[in-house]
C-alpha positions in Angstrom: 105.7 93.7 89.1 104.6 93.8 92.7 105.9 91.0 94.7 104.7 90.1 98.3 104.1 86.7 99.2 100.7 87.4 100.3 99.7 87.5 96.2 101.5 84.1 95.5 98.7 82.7 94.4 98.2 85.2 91.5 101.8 84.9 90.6 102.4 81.5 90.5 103.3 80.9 89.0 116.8 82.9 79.5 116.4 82.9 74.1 120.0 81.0 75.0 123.1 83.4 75.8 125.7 83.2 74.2 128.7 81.2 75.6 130.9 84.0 77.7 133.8 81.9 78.7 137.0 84.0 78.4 140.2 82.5 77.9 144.0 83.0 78.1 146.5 82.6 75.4 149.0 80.2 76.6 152.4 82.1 75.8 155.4 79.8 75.3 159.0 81.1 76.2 161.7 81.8 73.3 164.9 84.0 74.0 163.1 86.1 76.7 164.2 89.7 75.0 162.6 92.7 74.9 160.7 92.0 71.9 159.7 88.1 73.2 158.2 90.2 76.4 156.4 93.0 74.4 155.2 90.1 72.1 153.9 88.0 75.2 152.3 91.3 76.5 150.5 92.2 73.5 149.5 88.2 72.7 147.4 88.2 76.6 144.0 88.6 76.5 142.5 91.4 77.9 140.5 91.1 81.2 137.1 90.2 81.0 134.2 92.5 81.3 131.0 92.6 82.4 127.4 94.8 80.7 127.9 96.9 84.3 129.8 97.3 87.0 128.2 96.1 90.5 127.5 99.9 91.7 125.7 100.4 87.8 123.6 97.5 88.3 122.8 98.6 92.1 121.6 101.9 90.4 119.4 100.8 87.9 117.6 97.9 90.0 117.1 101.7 92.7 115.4 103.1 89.3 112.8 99.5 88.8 111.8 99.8 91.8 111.4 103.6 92.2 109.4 103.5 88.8 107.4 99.9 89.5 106.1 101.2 92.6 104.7 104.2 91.3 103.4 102.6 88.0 101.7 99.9 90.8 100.1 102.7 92.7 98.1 103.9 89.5 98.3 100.4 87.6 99.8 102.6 84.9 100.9 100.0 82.1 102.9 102.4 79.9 104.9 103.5 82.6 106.0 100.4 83.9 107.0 99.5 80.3 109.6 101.8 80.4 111.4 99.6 82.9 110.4 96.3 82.8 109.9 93.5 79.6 109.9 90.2 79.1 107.9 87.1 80.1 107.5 89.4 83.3 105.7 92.2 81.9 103.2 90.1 80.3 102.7 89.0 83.7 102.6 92.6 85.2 99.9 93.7 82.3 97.7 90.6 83.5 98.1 92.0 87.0 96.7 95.7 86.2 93.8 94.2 83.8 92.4 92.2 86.8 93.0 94.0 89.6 89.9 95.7 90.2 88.5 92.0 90.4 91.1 91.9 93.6 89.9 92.3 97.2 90.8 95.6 98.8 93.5 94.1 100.8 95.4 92.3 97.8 94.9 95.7 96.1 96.5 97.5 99.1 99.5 95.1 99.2 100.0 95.3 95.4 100.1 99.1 95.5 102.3 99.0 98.8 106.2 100.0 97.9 108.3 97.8 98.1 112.1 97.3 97.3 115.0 94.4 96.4 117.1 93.5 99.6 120.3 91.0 100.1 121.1 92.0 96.8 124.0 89.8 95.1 124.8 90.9 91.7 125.7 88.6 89.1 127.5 90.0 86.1 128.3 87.7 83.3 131.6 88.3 81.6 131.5 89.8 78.5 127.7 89.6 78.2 125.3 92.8 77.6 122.8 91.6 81.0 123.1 90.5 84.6 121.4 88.7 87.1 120.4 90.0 90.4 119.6 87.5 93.4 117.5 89.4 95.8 114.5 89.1 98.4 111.7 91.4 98.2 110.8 93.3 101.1 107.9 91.1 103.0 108.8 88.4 101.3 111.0 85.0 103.0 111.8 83.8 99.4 114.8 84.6 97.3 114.5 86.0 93.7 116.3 85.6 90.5 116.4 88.9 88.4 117.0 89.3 85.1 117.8 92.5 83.9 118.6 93.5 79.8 118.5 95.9 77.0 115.7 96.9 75.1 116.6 99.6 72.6 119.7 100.8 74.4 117.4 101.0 77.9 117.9 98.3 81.1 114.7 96.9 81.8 113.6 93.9 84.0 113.4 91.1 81.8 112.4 88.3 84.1 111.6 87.9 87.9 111.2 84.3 89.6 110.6 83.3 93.2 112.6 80.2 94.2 110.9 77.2 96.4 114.2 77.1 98.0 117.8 78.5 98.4 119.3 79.5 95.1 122.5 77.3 94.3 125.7 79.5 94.6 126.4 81.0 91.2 130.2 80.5 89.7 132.0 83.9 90.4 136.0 82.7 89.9 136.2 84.9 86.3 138.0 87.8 88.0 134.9 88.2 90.4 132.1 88.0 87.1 129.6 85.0 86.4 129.7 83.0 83.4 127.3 82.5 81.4 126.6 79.1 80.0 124.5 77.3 77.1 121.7 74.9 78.2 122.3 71.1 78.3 119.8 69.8 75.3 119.3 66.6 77.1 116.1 68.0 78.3 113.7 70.7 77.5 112.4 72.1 80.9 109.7 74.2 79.1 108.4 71.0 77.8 109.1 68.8 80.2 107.4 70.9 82.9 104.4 72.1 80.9 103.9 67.9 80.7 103.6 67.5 84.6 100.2 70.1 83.4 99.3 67.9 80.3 100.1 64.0 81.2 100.6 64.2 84.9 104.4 63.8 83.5 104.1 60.6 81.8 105.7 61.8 78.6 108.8 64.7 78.4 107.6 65.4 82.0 109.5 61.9 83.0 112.8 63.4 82.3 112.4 66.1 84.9 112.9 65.5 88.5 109.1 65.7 90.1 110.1 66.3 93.6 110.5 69.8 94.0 107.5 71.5 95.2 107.1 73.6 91.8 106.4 70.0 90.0 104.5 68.9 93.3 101.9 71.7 92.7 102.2 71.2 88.9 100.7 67.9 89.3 98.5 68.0 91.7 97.0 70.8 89.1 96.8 67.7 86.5 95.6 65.3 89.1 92.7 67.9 90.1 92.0 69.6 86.7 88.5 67.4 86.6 87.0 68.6 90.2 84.8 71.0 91.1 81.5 71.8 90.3 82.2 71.4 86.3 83.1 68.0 86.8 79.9 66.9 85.2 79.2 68.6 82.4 82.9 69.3 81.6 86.6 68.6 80.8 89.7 70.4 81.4 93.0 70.0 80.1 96.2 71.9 79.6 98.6 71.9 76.5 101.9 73.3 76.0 102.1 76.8 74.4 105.1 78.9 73.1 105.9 81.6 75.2 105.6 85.2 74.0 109.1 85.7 75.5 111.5 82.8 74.3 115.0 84.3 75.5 116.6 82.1 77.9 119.3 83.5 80.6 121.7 80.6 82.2 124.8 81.2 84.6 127.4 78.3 85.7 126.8 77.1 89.0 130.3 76.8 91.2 129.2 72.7 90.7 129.5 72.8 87.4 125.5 72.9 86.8 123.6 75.3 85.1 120.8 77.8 86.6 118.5 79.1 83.8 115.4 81.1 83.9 113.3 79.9 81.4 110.4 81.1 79.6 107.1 78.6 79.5 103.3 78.6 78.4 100.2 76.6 78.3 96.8 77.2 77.5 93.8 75.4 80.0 90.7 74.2 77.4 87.3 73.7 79.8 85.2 71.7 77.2 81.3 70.9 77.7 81.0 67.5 77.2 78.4 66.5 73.9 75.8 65.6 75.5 75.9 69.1 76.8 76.3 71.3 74.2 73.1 71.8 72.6 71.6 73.4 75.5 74.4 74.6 78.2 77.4 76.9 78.1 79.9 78.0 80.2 79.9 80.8 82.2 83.3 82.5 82.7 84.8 83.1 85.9 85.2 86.9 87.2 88.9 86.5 85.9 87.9 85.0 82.8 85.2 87.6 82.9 88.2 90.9 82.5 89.3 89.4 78.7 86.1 88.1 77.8 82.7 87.6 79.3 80.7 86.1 76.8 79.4 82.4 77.8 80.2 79.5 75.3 81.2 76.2 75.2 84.7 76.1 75.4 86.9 78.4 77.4 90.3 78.7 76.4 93.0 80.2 79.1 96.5 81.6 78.0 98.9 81.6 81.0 102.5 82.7 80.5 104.8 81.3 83.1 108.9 82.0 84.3 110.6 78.6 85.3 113.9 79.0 87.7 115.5 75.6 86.6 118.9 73.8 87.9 120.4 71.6 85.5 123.2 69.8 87.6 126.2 68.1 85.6 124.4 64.8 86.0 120.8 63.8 87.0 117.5 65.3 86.2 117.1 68.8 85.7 114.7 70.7 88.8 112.3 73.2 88.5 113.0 75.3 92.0 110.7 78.3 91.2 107.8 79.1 88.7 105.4 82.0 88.2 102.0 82.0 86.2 99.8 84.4 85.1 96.3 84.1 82.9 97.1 86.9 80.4 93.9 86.0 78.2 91.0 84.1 78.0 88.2 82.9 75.2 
């Protein structure tokens, strides 16, 4: 997945781990002999352990890049699947079926290399992935990476661009993160894909609306009925389930949560029925790439990444989001 800022506008745009709090026994005194000690000893839990160590982790991010780069140059799907997965490389496969739609300049910048810098590693104890905050080259904004196992092979899982600084992450378990389980208060998927559906007047009320992810989300809802359409049709958008639905969280050192989140929703352009007898819809060029035919209805699929904080108290915020249109009907 390429990442400049200059192709923001195609991108925009963690199934729950398991708890991976470790604990001590507490160990309570008797006669203090030998056997008391080598008891105590044994009863201590061993130290916790991350997937990787830091200089692993540094290693196989060198590899995503080093393969993503050259899979961009050649838009070379199959390659870049042996690296990367997820929610982000549906997003990466929309990216290569439209990009000879693209003007020559966002093609150059796509296929220009590129690599992760101000790397901060973030290794979960006792988990099998790790996080990666990072800024890619040309870009101003940080990253959250998400990097797993797919049959025994690390792959990129998830990749999303925050609006602003990333909260510091909870290192104190002997240097690791700690993974955490997702307040079910709120559903952010839900609750965000609402700002898109209601303008935020159902689940989308339980979600702060102030960061500039939800800003742009429902100025989308507040604009869906502009433009040249406007007369002869209506758009709206309705929650979707994600193809990915694996959600990633770590503890923040407040006690919150940061989670990358899959999302979905589909955008339905309906003629209205007056219309339809003797009109139809002509698809956009980007429509055009999954399916050209004009008709009535046109159904877009976009698959999204939220980058959500979910603070100990208060309303959860959506601080980064990326969207693709991965089909169309």
């Amino acid at each position: 997945m390429r990442t400049p800022l200059t192709a923001a506008a195609r991108r925009t745009t963690l199934a729950l781990a398991a708890l991976g709090m470790t604990s001590t026994l507490a160990l309570t005194a008797c006669s203090g002999g030998t056997d008391d000690a080598a008891d105590a000893k044994a009863s201590t839990s061993p130290a916790p352990k991350g997937a990787v160590t830091k200089a692993q982790a540094a290693k196989i991010v060198d590899n995503y890049v080093t393969v993503n780069n050259k899979a961009n140059k050649t838009q070379d799907e199959k390659l870049l699947a042996t690296v990367e997965s997820g929610q982000v490389h549906e997003q990466s496969k929309a990216d290569y079926a439209t990009f000879a739609i693209w003007t020559k300049k966002d093609q150059a910048e796509y296929e220009e290399p590129f690599t992760y810098e101000d790397r901060e590693y973030y290794i979960p104890a006792d988990e099998d992935w790790f996080a990666v905050r990072a800024t890619a080259s040309g870009s101003k904004h940080p990253a959250l990476l998400i990097f797993d196992k797919e049959s025994g092979v690390w792959k990129l899982t998830y990749a999303v661009y925050s609006a602003t600084s990333i909260p510091k992450i909870d290192t104190g378990d002997n240097g690791l993160a700690t993974a955490a389980t997702l307040p079910t208060t709120t559903d952010v998927s839900a609750a965000f894909e609402d700002l898109y559906a209601t303008g935020g007047k159902k689940a989308g009320a339980a979600l702060s609306q102030t960061t500039s992810p939800a800003k742009d989300a429902l100025k989308v809802y507040k604009d869906r009925n502009d433009g040249s359409l406007s007369k002869y049709a209506t758009s709206g958008f309705f929650a979707k389930d994600p193809t990915y639905r694996t959600t990633y969280a770590l503890r923040l050192a407040d006690g919150g949560v940061l989670a990358v989140i899959p999302t979905s929703h589909t955008k339905e352009t309906l003629l209205k029925e007056q219309y339809r007898s003797s009109f139809t819809i002509t698809p956009s060029d980007q429509e055009s790439v999954y399916d050209p035919t004009k008709r009535v209805i046109v159904t877009d699929t976009f698959q999204g990444q939220l980058l959500a904080t979910l603070p100990k108290s208060g309303k959860p915020s959506v601080i980064g989001y990326e969207y693709r249109m991965t089909d169309s009907k």
